[in-house]
PDB file of N, CA, C and O in Angstrom:
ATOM      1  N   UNK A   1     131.367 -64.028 240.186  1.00  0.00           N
ATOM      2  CA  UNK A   1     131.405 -62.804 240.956  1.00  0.00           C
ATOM      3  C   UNK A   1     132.480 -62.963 242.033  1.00  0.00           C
ATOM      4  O   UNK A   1     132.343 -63.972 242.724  1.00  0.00           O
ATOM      5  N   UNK A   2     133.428 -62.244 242.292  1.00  0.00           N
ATOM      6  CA  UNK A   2     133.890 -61.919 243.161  1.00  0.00           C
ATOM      7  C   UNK A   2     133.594 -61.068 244.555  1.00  0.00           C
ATOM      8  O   UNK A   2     132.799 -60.132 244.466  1.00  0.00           O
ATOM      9  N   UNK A   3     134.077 -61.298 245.573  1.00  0.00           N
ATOM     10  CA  UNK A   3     133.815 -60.157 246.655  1.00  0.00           C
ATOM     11  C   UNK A   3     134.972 -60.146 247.305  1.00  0.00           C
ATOM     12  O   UNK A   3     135.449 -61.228 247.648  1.00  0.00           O
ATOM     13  N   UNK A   4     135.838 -58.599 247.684  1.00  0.00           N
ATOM     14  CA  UNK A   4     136.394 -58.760 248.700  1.00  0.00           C
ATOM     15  C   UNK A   4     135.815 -57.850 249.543  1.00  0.00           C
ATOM     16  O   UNK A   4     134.993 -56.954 249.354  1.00  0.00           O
ATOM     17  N   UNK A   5     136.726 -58.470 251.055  1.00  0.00           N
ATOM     18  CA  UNK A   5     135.752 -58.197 252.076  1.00  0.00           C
ATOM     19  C   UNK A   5     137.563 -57.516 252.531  1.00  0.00           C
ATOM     20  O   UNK A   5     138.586 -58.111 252.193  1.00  0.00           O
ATOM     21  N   UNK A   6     137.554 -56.241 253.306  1.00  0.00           N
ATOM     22  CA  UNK A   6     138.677 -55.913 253.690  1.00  0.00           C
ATOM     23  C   UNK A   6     139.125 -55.631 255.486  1.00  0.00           C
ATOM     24  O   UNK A   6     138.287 -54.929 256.052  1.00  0.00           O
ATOM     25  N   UNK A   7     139.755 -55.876 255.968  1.00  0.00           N
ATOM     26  CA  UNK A   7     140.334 -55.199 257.657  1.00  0.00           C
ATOM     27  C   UNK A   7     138.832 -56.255 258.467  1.00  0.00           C
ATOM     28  O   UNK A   7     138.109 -55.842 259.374  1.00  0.00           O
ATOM     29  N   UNK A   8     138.743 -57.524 257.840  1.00  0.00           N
ATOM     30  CA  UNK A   8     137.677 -58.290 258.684  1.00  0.00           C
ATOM     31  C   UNK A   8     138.341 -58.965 260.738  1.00  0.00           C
ATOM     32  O   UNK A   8     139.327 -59.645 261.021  1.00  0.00           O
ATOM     33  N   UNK A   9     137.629 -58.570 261.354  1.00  0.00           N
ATOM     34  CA  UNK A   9     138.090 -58.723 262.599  1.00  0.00           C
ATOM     35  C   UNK A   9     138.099 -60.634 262.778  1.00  0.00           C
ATOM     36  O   UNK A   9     137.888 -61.542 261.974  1.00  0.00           O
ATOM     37  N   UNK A  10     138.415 -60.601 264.077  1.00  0.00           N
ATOM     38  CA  UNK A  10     138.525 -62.625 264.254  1.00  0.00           C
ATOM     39  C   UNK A  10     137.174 -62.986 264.435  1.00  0.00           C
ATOM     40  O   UNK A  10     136.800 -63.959 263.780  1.00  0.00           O
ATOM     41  N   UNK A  11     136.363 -62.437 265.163  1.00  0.00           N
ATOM     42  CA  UNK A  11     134.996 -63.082 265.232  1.00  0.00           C
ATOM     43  C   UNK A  11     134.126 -62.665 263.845  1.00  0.00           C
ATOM     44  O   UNK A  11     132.918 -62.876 263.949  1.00  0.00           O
ATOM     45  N   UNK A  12     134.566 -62.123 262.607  1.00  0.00           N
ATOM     46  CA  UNK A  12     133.795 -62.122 261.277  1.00  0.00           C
ATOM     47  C   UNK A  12     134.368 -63.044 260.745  1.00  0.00           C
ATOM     48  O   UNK A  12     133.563 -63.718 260.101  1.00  0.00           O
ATOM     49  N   UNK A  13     136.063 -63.670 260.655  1.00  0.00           N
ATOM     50  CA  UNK A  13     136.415 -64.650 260.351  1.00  0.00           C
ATOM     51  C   UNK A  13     135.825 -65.728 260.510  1.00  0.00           C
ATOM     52  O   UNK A  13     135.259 -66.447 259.687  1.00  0.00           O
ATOM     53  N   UNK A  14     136.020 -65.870 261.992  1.00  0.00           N
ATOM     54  CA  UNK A  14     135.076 -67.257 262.420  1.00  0.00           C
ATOM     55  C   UNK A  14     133.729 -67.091 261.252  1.00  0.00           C
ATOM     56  O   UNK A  14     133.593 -67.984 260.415  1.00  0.00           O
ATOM     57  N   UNK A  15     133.007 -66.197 261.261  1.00  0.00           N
ATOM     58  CA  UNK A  15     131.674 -66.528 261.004  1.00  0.00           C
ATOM     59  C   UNK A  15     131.873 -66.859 259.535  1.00  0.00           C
ATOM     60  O   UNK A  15     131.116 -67.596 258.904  1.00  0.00           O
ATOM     61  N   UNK A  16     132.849 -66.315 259.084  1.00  0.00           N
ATOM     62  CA  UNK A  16     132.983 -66.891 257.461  1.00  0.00           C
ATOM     63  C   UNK A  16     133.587 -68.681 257.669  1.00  0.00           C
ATOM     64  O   UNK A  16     132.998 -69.645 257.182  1.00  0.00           O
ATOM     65  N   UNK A  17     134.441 -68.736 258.223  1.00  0.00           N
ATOM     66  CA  UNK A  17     135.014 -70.217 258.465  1.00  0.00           C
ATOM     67  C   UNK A  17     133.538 -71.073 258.940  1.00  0.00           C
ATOM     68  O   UNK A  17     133.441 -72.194 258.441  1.00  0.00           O
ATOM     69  N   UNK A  18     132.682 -70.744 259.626  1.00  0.00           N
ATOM     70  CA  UNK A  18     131.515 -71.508 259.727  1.00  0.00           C
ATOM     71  C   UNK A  18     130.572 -71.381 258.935  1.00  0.00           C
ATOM     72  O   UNK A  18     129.525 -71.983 259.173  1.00  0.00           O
ATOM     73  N   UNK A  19     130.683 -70.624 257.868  1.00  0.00           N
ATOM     74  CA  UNK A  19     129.738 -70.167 256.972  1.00  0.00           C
ATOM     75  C   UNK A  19     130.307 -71.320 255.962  1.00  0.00           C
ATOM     76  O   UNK A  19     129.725 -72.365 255.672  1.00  0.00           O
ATOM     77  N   UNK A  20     131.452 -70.925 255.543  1.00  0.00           N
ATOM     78  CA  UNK A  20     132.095 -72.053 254.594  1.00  0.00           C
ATOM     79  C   UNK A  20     132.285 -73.458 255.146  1.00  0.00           C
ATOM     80  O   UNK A  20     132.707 -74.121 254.199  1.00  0.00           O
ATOM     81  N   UNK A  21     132.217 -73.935 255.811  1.00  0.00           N
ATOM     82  CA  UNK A  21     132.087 -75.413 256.487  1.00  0.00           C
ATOM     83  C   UNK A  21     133.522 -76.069 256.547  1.00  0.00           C
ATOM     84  O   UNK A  21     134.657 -75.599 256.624  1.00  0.00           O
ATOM     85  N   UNK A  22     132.963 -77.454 256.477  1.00  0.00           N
ATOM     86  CA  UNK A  22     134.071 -78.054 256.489  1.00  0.00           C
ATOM     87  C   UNK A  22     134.571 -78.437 255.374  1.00  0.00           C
ATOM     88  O   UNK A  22     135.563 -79.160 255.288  1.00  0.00           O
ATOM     89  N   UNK A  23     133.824 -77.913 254.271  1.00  0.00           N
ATOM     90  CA  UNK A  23     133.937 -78.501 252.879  1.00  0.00           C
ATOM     91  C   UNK A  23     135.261 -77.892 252.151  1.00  0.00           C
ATOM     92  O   UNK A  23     135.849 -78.477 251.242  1.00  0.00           O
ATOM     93  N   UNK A  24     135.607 -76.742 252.639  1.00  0.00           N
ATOM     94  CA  UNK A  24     136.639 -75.434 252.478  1.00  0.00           C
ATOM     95  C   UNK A  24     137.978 -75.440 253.516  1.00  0.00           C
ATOM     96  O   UNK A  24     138.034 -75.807 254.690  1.00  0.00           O
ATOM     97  N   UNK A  25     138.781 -75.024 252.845  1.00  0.00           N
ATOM     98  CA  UNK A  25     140.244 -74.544 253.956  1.00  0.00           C
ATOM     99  C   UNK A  25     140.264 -73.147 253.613  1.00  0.00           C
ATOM    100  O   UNK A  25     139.947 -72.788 252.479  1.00  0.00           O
ATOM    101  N   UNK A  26     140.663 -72.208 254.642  1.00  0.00           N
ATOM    102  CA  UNK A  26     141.073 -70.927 254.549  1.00  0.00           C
ATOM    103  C   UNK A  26     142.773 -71.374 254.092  1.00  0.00           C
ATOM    104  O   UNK A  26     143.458 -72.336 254.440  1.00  0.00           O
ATOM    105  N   UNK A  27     143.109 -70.047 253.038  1.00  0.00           N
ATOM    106  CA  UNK A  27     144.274 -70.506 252.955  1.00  0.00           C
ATOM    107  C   UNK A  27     144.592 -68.625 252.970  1.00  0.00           C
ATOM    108  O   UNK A  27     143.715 -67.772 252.835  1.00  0.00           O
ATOM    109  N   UNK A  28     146.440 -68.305 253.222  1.00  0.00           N
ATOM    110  CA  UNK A  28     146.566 -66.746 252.955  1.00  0.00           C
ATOM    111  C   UNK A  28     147.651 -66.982 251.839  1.00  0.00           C
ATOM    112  O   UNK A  28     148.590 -67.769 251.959  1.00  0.00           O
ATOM    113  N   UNK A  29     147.434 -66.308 250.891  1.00  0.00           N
ATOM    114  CA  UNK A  29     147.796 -66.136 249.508  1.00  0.00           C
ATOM    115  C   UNK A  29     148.197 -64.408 249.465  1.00  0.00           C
ATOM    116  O   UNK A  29     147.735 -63.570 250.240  1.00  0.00           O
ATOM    117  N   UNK A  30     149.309 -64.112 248.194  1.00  0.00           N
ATOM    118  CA  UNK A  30     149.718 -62.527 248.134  1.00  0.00           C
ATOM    119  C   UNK A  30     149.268 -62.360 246.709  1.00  0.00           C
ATOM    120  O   UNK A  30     150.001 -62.519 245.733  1.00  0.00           O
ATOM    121  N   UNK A  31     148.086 -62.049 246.679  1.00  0.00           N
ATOM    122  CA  UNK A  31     147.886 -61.345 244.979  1.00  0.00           C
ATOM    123  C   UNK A  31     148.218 -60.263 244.960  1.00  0.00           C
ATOM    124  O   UNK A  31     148.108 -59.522 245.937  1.00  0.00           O
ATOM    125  N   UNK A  32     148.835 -59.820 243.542  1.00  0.00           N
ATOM    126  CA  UNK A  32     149.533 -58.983 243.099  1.00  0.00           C
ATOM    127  C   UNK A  32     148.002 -58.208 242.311  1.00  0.00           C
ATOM    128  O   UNK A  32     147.157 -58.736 241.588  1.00  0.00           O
ATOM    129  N   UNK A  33     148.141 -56.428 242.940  1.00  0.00           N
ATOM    130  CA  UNK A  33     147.258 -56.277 243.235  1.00  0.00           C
ATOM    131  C   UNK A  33     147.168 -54.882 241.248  1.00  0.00           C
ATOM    132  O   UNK A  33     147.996 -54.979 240.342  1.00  0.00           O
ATOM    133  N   UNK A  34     146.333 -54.178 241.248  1.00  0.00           N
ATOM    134  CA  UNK A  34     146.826 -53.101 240.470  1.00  0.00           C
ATOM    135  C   UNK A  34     147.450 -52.836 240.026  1.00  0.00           C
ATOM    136  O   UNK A  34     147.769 -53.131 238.874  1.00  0.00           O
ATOM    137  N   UNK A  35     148.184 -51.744 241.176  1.00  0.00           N
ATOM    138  CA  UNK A  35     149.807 -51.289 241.028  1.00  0.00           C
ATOM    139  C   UNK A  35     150.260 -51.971 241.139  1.00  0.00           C
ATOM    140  O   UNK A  35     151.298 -51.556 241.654  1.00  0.00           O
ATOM    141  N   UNK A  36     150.353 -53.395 240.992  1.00  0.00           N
ATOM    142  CA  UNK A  36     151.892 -54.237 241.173  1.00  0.00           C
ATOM    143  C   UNK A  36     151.915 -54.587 242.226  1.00  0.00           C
ATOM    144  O   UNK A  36     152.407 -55.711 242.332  1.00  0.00           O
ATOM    145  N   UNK A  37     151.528 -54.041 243.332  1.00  0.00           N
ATOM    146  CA  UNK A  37     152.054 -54.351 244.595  1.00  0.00           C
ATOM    147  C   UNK A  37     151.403 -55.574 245.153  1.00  0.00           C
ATOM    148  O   UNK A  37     150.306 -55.765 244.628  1.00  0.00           O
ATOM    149  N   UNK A  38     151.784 -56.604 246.192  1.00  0.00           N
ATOM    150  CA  UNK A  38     150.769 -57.686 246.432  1.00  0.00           C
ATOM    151  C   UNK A  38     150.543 -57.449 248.219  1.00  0.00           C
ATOM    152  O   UNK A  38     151.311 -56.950 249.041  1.00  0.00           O
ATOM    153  N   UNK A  39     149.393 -57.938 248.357  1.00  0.00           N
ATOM    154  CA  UNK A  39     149.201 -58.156 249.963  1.00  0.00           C
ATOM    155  C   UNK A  39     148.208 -59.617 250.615  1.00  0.00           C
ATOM    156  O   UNK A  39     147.276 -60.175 250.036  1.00  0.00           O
ATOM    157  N   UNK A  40     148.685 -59.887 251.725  1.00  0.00           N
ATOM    158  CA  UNK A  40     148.515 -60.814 252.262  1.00  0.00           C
ATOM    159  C   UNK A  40     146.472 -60.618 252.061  1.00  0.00           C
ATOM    160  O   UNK A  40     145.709 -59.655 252.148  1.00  0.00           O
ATOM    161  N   UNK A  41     146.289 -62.103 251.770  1.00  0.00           N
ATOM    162  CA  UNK A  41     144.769 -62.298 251.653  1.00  0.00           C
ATOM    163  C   UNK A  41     144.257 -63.629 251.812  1.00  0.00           C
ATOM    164  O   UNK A  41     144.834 -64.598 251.319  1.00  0.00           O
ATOM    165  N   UNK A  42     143.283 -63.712 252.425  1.00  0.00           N
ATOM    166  CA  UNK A  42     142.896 -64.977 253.186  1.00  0.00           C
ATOM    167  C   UNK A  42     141.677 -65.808 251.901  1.00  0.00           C
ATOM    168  O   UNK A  42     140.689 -65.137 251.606  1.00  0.00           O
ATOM    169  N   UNK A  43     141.802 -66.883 251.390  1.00  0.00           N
ATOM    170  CA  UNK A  43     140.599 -67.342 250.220  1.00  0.00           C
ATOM    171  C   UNK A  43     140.307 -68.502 250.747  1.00  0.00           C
ATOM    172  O   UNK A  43     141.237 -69.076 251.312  1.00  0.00           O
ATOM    173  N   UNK A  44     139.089 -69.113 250.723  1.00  0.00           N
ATOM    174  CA  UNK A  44     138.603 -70.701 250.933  1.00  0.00           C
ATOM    175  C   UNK A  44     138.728 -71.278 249.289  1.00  0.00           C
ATOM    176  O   UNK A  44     138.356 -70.994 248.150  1.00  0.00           O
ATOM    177  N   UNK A  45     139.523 -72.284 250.040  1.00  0.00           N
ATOM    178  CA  UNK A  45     139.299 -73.505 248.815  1.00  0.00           C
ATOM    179  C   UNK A  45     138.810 -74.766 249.290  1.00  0.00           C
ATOM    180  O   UNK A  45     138.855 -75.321 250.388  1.00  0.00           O
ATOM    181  N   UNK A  46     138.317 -75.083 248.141  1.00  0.00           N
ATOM    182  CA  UNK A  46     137.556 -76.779 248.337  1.00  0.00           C
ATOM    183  C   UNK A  46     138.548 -77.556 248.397  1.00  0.00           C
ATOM    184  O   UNK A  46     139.554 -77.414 247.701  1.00  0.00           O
ATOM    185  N   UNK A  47     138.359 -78.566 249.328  1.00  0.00           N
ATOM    186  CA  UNK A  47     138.979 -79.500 249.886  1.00  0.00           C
ATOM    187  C   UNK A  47     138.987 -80.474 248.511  1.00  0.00           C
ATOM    188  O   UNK A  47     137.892 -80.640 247.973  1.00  0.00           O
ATOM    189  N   UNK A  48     140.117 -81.101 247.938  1.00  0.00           N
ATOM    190  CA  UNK A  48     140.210 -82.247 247.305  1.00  0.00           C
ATOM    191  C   UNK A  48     139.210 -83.570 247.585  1.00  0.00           C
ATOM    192  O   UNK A  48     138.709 -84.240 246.682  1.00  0.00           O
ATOM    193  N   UNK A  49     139.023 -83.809 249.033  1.00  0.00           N
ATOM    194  CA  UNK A  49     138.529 -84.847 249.188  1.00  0.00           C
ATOM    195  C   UNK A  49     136.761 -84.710 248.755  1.00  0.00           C
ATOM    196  O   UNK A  49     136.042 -85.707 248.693  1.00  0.00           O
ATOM    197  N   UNK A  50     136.208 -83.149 248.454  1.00  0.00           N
ATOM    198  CA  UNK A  50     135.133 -83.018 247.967  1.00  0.00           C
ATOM    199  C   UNK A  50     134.943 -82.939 246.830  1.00  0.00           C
ATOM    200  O   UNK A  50     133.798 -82.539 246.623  1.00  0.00           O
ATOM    201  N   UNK A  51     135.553 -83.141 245.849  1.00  0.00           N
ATOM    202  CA  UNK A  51     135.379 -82.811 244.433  1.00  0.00           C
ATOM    203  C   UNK A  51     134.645 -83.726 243.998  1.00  0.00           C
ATOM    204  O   UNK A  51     134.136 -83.488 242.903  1.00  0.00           O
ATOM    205  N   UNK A  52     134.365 -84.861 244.546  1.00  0.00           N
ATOM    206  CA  UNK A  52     133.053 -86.011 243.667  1.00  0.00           C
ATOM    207  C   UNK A  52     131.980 -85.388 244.019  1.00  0.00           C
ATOM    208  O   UNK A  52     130.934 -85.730 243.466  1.00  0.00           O
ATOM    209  N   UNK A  53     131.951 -84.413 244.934  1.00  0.00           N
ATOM    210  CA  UNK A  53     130.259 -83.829 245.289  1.00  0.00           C
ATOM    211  C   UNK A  53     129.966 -82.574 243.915  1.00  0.00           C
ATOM    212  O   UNK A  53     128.919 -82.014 243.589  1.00  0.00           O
ATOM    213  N   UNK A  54     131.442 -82.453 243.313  1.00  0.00           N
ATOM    214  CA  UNK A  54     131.152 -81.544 242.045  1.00  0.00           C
ATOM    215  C   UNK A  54     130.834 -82.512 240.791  1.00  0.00           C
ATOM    216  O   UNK A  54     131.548 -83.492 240.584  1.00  0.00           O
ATOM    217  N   UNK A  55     129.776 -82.212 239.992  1.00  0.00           N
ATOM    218  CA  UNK A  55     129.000 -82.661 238.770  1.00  0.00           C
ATOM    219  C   UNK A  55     129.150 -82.066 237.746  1.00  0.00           C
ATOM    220  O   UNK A  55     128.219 -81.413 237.275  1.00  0.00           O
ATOM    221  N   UNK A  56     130.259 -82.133 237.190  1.00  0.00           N
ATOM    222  CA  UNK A  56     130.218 -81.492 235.795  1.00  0.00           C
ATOM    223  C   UNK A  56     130.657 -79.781 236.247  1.00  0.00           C
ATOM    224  O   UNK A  56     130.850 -79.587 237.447  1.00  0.00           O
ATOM    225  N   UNK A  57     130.741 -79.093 235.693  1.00  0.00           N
ATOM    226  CA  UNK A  57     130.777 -77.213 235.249  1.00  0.00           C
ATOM    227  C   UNK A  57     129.331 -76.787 236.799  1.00  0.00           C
ATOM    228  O   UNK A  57     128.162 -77.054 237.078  1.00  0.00           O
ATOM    229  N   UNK A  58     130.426 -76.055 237.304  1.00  0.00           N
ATOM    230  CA  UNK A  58     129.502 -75.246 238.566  1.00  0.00           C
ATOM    231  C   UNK A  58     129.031 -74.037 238.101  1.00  0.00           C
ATOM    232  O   UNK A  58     129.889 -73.174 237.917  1.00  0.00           O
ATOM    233  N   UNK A  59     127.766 -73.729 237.842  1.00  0.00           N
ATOM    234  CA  UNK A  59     127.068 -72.175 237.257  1.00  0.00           C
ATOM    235  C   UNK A  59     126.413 -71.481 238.109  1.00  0.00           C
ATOM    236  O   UNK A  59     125.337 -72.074 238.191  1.00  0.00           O
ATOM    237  N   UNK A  60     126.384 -70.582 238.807  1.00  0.00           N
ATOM    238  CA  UNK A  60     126.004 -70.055 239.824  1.00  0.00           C
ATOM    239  C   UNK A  60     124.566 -70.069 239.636  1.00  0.00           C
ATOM    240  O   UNK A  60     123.750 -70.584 240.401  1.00  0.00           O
ATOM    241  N   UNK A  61     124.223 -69.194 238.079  1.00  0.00           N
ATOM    242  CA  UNK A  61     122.323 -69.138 238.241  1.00  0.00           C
ATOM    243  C   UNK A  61     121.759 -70.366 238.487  1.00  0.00           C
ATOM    244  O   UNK A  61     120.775 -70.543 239.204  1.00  0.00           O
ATOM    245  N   UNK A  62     122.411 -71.271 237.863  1.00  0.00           N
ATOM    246  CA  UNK A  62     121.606 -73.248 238.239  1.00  0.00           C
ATOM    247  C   UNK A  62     121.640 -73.166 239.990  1.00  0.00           C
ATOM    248  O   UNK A  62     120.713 -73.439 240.752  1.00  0.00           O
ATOM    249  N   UNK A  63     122.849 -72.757 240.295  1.00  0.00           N
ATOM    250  CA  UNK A  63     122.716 -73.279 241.774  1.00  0.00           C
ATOM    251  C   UNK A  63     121.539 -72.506 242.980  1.00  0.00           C
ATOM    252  O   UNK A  63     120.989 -72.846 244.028  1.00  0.00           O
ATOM    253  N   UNK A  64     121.583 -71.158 241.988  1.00  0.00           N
ATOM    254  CA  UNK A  64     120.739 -70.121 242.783  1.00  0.00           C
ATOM    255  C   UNK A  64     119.419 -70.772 242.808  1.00  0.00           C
ATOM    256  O   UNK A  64     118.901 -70.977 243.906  1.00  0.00           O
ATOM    257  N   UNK A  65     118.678 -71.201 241.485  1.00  0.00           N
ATOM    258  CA  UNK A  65     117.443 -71.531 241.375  1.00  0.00           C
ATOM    259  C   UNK A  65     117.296 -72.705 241.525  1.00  0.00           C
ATOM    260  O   UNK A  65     116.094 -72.963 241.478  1.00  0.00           O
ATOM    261  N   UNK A  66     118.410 -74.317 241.822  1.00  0.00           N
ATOM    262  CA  UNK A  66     118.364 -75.545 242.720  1.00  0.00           C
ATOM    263  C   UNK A  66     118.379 -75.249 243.868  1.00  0.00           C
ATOM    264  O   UNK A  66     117.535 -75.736 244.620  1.00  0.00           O
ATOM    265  N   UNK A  67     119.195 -74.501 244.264  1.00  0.00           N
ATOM    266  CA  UNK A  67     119.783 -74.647 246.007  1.00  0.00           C
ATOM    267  C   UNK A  67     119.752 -73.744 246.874  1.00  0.00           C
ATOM    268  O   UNK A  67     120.187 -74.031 247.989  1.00  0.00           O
ATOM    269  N   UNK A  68     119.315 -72.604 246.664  1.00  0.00           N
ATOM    270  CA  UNK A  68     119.564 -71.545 247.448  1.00  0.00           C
ATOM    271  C   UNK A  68     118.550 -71.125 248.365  1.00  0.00           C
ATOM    272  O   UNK A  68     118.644 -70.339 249.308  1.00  0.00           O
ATOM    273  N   UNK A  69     117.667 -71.703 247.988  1.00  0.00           N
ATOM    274  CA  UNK A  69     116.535 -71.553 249.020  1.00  0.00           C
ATOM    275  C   UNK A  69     116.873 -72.884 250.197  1.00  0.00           C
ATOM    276  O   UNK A  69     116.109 -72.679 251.141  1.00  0.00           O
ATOM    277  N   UNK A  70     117.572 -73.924 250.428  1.00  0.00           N
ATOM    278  CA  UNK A  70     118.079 -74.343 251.458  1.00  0.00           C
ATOM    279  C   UNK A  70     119.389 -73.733 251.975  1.00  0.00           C
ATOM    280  O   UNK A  70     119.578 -73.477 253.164  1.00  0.00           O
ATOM    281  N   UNK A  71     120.246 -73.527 251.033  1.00  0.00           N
ATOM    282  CA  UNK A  71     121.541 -72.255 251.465  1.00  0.00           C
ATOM    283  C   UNK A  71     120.685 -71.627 252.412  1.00  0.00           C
ATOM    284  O   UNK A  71     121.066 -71.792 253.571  1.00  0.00           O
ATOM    285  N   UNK A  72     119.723 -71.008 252.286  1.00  0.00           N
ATOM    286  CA  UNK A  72     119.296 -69.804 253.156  1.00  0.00           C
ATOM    287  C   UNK A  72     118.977 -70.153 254.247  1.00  0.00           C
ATOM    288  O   UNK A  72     119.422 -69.637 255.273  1.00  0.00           O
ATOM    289  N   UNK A  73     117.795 -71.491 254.200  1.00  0.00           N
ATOM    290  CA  UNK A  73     117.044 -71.712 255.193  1.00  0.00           C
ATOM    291  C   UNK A  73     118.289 -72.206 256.204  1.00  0.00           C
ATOM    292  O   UNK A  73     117.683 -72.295 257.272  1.00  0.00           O
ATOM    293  N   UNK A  74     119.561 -72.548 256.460  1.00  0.00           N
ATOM    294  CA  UNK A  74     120.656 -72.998 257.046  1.00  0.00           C
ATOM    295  C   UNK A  74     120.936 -71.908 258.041  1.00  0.00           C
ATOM    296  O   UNK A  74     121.343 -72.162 259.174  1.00  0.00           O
ATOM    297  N   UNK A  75     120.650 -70.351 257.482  1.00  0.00           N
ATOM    298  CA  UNK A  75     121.058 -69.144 258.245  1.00  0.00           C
ATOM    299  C   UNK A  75     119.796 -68.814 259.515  1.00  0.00           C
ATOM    300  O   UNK A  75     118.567 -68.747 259.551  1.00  0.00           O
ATOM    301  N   UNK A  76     120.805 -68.684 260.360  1.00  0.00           N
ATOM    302  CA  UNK A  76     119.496 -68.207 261.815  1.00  0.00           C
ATOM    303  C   UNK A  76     119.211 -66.631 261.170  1.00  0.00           C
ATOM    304  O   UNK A  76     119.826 -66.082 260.256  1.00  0.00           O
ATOM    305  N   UNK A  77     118.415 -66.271 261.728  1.00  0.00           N
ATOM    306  CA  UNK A  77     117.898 -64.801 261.377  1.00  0.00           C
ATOM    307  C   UNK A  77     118.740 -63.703 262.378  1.00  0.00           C
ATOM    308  O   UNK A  77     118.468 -62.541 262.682  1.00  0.00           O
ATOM    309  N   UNK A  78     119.706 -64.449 262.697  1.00  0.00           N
ATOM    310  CA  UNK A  78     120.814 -63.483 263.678  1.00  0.00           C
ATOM    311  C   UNK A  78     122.302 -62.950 262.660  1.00  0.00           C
ATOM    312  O   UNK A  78     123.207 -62.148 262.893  1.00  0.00           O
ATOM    313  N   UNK A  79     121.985 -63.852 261.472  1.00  0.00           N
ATOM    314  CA  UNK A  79     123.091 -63.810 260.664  1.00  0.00           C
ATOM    315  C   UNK A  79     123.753 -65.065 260.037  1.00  0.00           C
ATOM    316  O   UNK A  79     123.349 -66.202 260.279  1.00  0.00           O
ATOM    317  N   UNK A  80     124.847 -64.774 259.174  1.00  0.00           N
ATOM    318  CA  UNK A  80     125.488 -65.919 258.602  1.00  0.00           C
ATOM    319  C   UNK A  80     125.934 -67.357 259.739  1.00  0.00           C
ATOM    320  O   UNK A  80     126.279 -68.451 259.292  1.00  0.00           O
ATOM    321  N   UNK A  81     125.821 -67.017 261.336  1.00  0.00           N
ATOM    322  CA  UNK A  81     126.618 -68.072 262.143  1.00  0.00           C
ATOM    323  C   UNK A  81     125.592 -68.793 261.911  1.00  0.00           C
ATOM    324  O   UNK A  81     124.575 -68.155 261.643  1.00  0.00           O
ATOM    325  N   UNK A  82     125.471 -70.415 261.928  1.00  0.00           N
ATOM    326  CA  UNK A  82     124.592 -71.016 262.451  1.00  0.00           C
ATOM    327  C   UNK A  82     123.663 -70.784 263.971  1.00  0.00           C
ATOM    328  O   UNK A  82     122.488 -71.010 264.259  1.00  0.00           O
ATOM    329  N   UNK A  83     124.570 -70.350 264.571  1.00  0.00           N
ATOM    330  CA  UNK A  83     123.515 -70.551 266.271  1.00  0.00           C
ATOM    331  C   UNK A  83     123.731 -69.298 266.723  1.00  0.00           C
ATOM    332  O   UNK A  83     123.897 -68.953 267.893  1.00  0.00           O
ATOM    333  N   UNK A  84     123.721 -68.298 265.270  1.00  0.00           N
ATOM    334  CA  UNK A  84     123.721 -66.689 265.981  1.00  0.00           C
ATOM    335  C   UNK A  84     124.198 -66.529 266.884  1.00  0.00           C
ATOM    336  O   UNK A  84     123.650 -65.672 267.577  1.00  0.00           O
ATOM    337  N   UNK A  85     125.397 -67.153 267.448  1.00  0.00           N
ATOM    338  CA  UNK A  85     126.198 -66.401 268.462  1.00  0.00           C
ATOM    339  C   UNK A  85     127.325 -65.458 267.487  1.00  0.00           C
ATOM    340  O   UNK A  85     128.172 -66.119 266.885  1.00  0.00           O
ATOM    341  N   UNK A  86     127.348 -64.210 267.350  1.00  0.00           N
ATOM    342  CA  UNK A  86     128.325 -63.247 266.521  1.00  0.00           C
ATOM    343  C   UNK A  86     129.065 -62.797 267.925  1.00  0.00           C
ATOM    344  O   UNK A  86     129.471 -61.670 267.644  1.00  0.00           O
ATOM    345  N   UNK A  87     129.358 -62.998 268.932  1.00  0.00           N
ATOM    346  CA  UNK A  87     130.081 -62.642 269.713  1.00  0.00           C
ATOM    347  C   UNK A  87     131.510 -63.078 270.079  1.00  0.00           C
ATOM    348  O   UNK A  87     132.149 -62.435 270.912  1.00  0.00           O
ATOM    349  N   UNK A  88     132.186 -64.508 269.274  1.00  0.00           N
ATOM    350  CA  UNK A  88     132.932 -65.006 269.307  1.00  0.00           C
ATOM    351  C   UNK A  88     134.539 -64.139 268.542  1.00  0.00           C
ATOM    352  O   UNK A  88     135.617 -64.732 268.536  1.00  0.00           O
TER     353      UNK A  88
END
């Protein structure tokens, strides 16, 4: 699945950059969009130095029904930041 997220301000950034950890780099990339045309877009990629924490083929439904119930429990009930400060 894909998502894009579009016109995100600096303090939703942050909360994605802390959402994605340290495990990820934001990088800005120009995909060439529809019409042809390309525009500047921000993607996390996994850091090289994490790839032994990958096991074989990543499947999202395995991970949903291993892991996602600690994914979650990680989120304050203020939102994706860890320490619910969204004011940054």
């Amino acid at each position: 699945m894909i998502q894009v997220l579009m016109e995100l301000s600096r303090s939703e950034l942050h909360i994605l950059d802390v959402y994605e950890s340290e495990e990820y780099y934001r990088a800005t990339v120009e995909p060439e969009l529809e019409d042809g045309s390309t525009s500047p877009a921000d993607v996390y990629v996994w850091k090289d130095e994490h790839k032994h924490l990958l096991d074989g083929e990543w499947i999202y439904e395995e991970w949903r029904q291993l892991h996602l119930h600690r994914w979650v429990e990680r989120l304050s009930p203020d939102g994706a930041h860890p320490s619910g400060d969204l004011s940054n």
